[in-house]
N, C-alpha and C positions, 0 to 999 in steps of 0.2 A: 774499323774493318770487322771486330768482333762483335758480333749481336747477338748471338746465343751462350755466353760464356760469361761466367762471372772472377774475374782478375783480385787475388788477394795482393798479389807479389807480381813483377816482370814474368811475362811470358816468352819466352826465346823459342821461333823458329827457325830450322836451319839444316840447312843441306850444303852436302859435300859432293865434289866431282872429282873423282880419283884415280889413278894410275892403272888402280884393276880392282877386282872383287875377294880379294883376300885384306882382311880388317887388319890381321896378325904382321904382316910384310907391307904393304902399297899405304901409297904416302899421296897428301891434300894436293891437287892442281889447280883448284878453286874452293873457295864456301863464302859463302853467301849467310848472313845472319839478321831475321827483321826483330827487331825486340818490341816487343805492345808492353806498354806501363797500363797499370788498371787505370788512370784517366784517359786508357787511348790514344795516348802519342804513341808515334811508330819512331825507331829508329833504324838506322841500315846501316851495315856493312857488306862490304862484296870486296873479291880480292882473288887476284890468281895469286900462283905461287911455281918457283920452281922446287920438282919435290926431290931433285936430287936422285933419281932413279927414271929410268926411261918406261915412257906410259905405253903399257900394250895397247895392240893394236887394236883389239877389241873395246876398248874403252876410248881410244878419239873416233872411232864408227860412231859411239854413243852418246859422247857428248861435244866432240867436233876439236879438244883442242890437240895440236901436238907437241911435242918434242921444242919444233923451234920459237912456238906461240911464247912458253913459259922460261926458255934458255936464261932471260936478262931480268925476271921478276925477284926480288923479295924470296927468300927459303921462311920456311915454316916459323925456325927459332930465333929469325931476327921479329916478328911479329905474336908469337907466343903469347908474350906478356899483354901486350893490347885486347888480343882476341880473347884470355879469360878474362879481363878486367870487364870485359865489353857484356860477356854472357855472366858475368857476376852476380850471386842472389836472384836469378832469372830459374824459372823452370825451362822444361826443355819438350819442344815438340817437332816432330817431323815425320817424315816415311821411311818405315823401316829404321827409323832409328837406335832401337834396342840391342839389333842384331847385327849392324855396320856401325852408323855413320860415329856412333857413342865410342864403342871399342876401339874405331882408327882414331876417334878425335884424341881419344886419351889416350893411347901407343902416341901418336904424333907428340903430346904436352909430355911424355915421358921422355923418348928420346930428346925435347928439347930444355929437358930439367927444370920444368916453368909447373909446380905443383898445382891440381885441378879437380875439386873433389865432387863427388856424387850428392854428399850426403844434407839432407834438408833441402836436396833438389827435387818436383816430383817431374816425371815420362808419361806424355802422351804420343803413346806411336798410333800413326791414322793407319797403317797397313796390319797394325793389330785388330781394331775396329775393322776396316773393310773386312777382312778375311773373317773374321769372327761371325759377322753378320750378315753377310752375301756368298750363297753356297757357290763351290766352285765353277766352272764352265772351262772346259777345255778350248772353247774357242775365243774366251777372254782374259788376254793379259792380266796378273794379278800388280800391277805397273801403280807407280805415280798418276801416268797417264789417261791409263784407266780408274780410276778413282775418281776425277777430278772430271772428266767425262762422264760420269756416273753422280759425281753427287751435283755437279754444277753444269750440268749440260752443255758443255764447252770445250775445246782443244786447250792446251796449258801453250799460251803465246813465251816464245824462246822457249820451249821444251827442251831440257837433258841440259841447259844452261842452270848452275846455281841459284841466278837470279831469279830465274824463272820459275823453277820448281819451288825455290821457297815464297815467294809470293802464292802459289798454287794450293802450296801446305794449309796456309794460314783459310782460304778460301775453302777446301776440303773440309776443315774443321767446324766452321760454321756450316758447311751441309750436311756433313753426319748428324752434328747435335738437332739438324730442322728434321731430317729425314726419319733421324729415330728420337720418340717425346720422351721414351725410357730410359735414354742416355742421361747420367749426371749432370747438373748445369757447375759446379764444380770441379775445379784441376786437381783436390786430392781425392776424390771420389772414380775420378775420369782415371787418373793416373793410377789408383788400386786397379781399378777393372781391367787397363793394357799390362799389369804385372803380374795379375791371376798366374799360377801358377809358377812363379821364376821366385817364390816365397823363399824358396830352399837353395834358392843357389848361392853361394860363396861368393862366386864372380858376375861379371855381369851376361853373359852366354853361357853358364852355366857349366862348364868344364870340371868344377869344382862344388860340390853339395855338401847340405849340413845333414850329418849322420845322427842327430839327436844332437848334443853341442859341439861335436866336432866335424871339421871340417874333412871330406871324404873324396876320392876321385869318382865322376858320375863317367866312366865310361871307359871300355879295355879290359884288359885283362885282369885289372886290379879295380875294377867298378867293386864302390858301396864300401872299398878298404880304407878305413880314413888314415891321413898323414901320418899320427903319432905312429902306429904298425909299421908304415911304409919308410920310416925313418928308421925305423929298426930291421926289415925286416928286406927291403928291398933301395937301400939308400939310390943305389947306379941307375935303374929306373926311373926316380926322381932330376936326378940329374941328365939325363938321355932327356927328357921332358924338358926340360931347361935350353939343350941345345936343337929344339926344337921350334918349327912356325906357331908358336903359343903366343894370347896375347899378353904383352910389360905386365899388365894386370896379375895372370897366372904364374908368371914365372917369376913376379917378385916374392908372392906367397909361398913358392916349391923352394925359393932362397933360405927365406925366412926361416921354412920348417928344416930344412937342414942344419938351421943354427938353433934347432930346439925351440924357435919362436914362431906358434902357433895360431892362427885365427880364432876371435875369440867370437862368439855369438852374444849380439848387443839383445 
């Protein structure tokens, strides 16, 4: 499927269909996962779920399932384990991924205590490339949809379904790399360039920045203060932040810093 891309490690594409558009609270209804091994085997997974919380209504508009589709399905942390085993030593690619699909995926593997780490993984988000390289238009969706219409001259068949969109992803990706000759033919090259700029952040959206080696709040009333101060100097704050819609990710580290134990800069 891949012909412009060169595979050191498993490539994992993968898309989520969710409850609603908050990363921090709303939970998996479907994901869908194609894995490419550098000799080009494809593997799949696909899977509803019940997420244990009632899907708005604005999200079965979008992606058609509801309430009573998912009632009798599998919940997230009886499958937990399978689905990291599955995306195990795999990078990671998809639409918008950086800023949803990553953050709910790991809130979900948190709340189901099933450990899932980032690190030695690289990110290719294609919504970071679109938007980077095609100036805006107000009269064009910055969508999946659109992309994939754009780089592939085509409607995405099962649109707004898991399935479908991630088979989309994987096709996307080979038409950026054709459409632009400047783009990287490497995933860690490809993966620096969608991270430009997120160098400094703590977390993975960025809620939290590195002040020089410490770790800092990037926004509020206490932007640019790093923890160590805010442990001293405004603990209730910290804590107010805690019982707030922040992502597992963030509010492990504001725990953390309460108990004196601080992010360290690798």
């Amino acid at each position: 499927m891949l012909k412009n891309v060169k595979l050191e490690k498993p490539l994992a594409f993968f898309d989520l269909e969710t409850t609603g558009t908050r990363y921090y609270i709303d939970r998996i209804v479907e994901f869908s996962i194609l894995r490419i091994q550098p000799d080009g085997t494809e593997e799949y997974k696909n899977r509803r779920l019940n997420p244990e919380m009632p899907i708005q209504e604005g999200a079965t508009r979008k992606h058609g399932i509801t309430n009573d589709d998912v009632k009798n399905e599998p919940v997230f942390r009886q499958l937990a384990k399978g689905i990291r085993d599955f995306m195990e030593g795999c990078d990671l690619c998809g639409f918008n991924i950086l800023n949803f699909d990553i953050p709910l995926l790991e809130a979900e593997f948190e709340r189901a205590g099933v450990p899932f780490s980032r690190k030695d993984r690289r990110f290719i988000d294609l919504m970071t490339i679109y938007h980077a390289r095609e100036p805006f238009n107000k009269d064009v969706p910055r969508s999946l949809g659109s992309a994939y219409q754009f780089y592939c001259g085509k409607a995405i068949v099962n649109a707004h379904s898991a399935e479908g969109d991630v088979k989309a992803s994987a096709e996307i990706l080979d038409g950026q790399l054709e459409k632009y000759p400047d783009l990287p033919r490497d995933i860690e090259s490809l993966s620096a360039l969608c991270l430009k700029g997120r160098e400094n952040y703590v977390d993975l959206v960025g809620k939290l920045v590195w002040n020089g080696q410490e770790a800092a709040l990037n926004f509020g009333k206490h932007a640019g203060v790093p923890l160590k101060e805010l442990v001293k100097q405004s603990p209730d704050y910290l804590q107010w932040m805690i019982n707030q819609d922040f992502s597992p990710e963030v509010k492990i580290i504001l725990e953390k810093a309460l108990k004196n134990d601080f992010p360290v800069r690798e």
